[in-house]
TIVOGU-93332 format. One record per atom (N, C-alpha, C, O): x, y, z; residue in one letter; atom name. Coordinates in steps of 0.001 Angstrom, whole numbers, plus 500000, padded with zeros to 6 digits. Last residue first. Example, Ala and Ser with C-alpha at 12.3 -4.5 7.8 and 13.67 -1.06 7.14 Angstrom:
<rs>
R   east  north     up aa at
R 512850 497750 507080  S  N
R 513670 498940 507140  S CA
R 512900 500030 507870  S  C
R 513409 501138 508039  S  O
R 513190 494310 507800  A  N
R 512300 495500 507800  A CA
R 513200 496700 507800  A  C
R 514236 496681 508465  A  O
</rs>
This chain:
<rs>
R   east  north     up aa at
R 993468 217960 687196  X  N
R 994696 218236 686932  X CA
R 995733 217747 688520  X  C
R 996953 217911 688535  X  O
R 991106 218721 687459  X  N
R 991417 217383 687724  X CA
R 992645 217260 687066  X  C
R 992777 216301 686306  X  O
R 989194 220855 689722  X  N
R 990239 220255 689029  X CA
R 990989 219050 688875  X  C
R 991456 218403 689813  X  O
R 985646 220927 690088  X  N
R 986925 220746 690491  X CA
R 988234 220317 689661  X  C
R 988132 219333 688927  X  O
R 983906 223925 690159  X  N
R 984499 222632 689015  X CA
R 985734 222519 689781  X  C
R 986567 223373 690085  X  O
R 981149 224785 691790  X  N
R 982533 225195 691646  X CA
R 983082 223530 690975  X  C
R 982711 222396 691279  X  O
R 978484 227311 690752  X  N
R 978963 226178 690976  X CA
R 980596 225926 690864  X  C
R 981300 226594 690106  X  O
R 976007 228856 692020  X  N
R 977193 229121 691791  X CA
R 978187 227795 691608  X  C
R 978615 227348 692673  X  O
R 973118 230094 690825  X  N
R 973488 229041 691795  X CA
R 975008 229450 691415  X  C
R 975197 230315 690560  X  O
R 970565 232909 691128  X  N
R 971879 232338 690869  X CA
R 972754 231394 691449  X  C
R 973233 231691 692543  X  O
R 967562 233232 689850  X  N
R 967999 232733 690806  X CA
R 969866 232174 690423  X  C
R 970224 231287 689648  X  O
R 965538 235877 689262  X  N
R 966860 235201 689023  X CA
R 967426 234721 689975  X  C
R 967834 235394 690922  X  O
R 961969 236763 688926  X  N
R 963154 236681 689924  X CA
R 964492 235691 689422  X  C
R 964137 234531 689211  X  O
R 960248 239070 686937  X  N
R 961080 237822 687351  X CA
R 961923 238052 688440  X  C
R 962452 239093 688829  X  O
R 958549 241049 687667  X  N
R 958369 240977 686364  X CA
R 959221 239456 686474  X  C
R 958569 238571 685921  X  O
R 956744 242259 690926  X  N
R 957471 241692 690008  X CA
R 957621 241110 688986  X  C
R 956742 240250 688942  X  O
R 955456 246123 689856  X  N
R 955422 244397 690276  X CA
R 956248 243643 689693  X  C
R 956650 243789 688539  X  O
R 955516 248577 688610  X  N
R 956173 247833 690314  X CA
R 956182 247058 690458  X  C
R 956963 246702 691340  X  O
R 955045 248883 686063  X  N
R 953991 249216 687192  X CA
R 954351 249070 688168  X  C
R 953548 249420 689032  X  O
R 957185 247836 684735  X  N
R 956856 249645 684494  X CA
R 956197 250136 685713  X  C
R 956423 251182 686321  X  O
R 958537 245343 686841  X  N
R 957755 245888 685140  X CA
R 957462 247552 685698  X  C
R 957557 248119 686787  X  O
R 961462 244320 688161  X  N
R 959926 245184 688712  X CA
R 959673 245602 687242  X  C
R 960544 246140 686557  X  O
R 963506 242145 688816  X  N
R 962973 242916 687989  X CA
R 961731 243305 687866  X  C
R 960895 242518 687420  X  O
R 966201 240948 691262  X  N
R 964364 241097 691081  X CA
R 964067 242114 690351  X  C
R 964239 243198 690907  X  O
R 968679 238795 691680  X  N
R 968049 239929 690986  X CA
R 966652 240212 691037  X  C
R 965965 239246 690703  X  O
R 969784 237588 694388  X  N
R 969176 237679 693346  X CA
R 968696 239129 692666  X  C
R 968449 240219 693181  X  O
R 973590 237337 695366  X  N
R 972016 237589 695777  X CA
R 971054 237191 694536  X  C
R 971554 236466 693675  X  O
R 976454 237982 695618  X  N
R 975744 236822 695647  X CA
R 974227 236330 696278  X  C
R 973848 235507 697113  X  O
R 977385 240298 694904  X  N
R 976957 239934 696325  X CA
R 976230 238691 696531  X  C
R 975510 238447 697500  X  O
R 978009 239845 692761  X  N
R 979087 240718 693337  X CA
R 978447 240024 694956  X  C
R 979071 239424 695831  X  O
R 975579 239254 691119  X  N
R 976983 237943 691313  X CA
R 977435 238458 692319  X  C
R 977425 237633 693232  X  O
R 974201 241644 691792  X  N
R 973377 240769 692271  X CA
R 974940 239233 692448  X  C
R 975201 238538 693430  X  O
R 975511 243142 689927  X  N
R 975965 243649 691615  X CA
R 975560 242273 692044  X  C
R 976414 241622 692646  X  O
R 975641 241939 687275  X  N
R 976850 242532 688197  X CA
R 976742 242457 689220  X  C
R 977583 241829 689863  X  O
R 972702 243006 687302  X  N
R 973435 241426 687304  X CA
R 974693 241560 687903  X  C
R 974800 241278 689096  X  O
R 972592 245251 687620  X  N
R 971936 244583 688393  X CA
R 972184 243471 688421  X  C
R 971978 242785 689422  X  O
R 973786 245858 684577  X  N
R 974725 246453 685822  X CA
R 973638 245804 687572  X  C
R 974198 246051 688640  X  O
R 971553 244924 682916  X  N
R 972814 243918 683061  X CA
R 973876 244747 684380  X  C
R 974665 244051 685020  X  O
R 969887 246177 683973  X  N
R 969608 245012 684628  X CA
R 970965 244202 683973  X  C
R 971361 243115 684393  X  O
R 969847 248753 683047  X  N
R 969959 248648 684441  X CA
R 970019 247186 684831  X  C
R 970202 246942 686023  X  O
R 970792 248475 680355  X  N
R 971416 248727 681101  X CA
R 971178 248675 682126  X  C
R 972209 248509 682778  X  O
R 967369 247568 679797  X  N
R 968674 246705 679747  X CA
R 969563 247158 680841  X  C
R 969479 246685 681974  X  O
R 966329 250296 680425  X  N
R 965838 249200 681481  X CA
R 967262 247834 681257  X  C
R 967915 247321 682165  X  O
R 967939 253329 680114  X  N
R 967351 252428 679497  X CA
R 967267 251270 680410  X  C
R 968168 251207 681246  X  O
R 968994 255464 681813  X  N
R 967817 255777 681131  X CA
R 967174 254502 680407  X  C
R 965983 254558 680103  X  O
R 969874 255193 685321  X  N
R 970365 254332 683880  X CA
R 969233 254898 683225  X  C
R 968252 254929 683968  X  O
R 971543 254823 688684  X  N
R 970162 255223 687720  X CA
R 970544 255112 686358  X  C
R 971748 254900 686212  X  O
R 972413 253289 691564  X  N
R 972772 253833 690427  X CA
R 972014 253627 689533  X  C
R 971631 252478 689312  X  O
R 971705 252725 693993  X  N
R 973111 252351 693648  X CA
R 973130 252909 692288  X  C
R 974291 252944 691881  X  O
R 969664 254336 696364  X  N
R 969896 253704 695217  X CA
R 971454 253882 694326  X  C
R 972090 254915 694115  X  O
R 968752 254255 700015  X  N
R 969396 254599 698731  X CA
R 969481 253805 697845  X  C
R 969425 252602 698103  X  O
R 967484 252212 701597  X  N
R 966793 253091 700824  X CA
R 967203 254118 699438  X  C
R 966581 254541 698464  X  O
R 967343 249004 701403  X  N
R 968361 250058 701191  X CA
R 967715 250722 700533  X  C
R 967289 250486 699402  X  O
R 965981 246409 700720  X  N
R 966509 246958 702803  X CA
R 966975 248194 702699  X  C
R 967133 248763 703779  X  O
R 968297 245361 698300  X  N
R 967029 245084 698621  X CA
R 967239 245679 700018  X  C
R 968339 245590 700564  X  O
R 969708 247959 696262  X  N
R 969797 246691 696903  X CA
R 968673 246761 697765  X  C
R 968090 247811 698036  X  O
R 969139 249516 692957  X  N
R 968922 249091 694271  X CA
R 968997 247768 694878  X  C
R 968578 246722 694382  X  O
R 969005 250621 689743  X  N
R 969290 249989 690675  X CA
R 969699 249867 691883  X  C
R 970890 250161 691990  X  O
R 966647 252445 687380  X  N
R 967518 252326 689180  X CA
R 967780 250559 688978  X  C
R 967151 249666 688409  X  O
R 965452 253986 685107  X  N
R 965665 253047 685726  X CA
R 966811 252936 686644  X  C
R 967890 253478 686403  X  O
R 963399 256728 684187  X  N
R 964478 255718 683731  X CA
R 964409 254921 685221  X  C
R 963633 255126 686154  X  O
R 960618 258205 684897  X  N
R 960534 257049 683343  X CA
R 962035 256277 683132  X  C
R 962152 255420 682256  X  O
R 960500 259282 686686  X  N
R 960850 260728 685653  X CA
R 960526 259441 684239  X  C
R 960296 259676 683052  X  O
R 960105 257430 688705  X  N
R 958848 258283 688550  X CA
R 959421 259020 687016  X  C
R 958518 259271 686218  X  O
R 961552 254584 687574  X  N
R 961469 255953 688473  X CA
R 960350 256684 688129  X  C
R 959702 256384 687126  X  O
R 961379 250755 687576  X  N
R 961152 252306 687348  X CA
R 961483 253506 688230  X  C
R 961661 253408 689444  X  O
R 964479 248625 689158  X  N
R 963251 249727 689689  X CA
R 962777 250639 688407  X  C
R 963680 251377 688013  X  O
R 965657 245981 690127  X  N
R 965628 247052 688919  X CA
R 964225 247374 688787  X  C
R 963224 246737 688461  X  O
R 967312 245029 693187  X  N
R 966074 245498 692432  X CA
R 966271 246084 691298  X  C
R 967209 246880 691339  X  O
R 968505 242477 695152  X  N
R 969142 243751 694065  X CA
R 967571 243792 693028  X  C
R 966996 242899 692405  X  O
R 967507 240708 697897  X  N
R 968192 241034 696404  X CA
R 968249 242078 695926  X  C
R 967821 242893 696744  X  O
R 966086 240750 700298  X  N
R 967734 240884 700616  X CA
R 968059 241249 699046  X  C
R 968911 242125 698899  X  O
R 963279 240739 699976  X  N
R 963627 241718 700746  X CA
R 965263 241894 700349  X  C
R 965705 243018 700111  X  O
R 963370 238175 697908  X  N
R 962520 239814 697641  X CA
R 963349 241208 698615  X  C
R 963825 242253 698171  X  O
R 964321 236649 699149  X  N
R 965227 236825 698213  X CA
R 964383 238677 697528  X  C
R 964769 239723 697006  X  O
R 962352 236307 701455  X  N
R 963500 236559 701407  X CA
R 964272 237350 700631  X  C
R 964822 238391 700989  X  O
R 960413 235211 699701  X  N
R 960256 236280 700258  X CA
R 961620 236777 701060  X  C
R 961677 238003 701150  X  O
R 961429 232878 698668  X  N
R 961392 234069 697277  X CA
R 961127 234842 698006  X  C
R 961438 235899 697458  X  O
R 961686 231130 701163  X  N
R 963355 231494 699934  X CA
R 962892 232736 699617  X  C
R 963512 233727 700004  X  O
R 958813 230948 701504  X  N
R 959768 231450 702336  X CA
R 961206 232427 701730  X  C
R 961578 233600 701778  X  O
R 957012 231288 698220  X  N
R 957981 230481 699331  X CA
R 958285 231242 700206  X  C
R 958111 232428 699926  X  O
R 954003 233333 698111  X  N
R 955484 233070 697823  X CA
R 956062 232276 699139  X  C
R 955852 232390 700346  X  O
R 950773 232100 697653  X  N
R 951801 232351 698195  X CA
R 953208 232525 697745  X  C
R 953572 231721 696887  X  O
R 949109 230668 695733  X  N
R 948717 232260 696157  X CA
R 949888 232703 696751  X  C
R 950183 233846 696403  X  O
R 950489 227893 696093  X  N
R 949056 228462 696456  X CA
R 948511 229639 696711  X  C
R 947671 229852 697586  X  O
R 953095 229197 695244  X  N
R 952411 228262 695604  X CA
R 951004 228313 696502  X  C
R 950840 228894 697575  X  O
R 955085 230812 692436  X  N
R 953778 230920 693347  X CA
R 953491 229528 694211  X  C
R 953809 228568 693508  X  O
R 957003 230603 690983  X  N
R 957183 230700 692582  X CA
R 955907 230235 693521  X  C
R 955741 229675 694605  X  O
R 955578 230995 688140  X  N
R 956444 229826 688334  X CA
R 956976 229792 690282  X  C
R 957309 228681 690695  X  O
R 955075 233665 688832  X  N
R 954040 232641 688683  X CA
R 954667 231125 689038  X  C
R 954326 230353 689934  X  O
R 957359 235057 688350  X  N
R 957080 234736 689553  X CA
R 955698 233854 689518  X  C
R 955445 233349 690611  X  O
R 959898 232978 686088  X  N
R 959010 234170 686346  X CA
R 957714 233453 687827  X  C
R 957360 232325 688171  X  O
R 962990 232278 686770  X  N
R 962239 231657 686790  X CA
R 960789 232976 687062  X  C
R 960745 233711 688049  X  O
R 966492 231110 685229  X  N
R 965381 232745 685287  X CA
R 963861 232426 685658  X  C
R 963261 232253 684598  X  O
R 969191 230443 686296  X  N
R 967905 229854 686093  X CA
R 967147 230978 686323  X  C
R 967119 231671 687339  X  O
R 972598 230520 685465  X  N
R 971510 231360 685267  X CA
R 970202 230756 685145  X  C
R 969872 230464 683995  X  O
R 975533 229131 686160  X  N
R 974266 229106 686171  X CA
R 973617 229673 686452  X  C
R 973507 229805 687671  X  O
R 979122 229456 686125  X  N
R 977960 229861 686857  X CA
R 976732 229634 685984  X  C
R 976944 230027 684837  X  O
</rs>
């Protein structure tokens, strides 16, 4: 599998987000601040949250997890809410040549 990490400037097109990245905003797996100062993870549409973490790593390697699990993207929100990157995961399959 392939990890292309692309920050959201790099999305932008003319002020705009693609179609794809507004999508991938609403349907992907979020790593959220909390108001108390630790960190969430959340699926994108879903008001509940999948599970809280005091340090920002831990939330975003268990956000990686879910994001493969469901074959979505990750979206990492900075301290303030905004997005910090979006991960785009391609999946690729090797054929055997056996």
């Amino acid at each position: 599998m392939s990890v292309k990490k692309r920050s959201l400037k790099e999305t932008e097109t003319e002020g705009r987000l693609a179609k794809e990245e507004i999508r991938a905003v609403v349907t992907g797996v979020h790593v959220l601040r909390t108001k108390e100062g630790g960190w969430t993870v959340k699926k994108g549409g879903r008001s509940r949250i999948s599970k809280s973490f005091s340090k920002k790593k831990q939330a975003v390697e268990y956000g990686r997890e879910l994001s493969d699990k469901s074959n979505s993207r990750l979206i990492i929100h900075n301290r303030n809410g905004k997005i910090q990157s979006i991960s785009d995961y391609e999946v690729r399959y090797e054929k055997s040549t056996e």
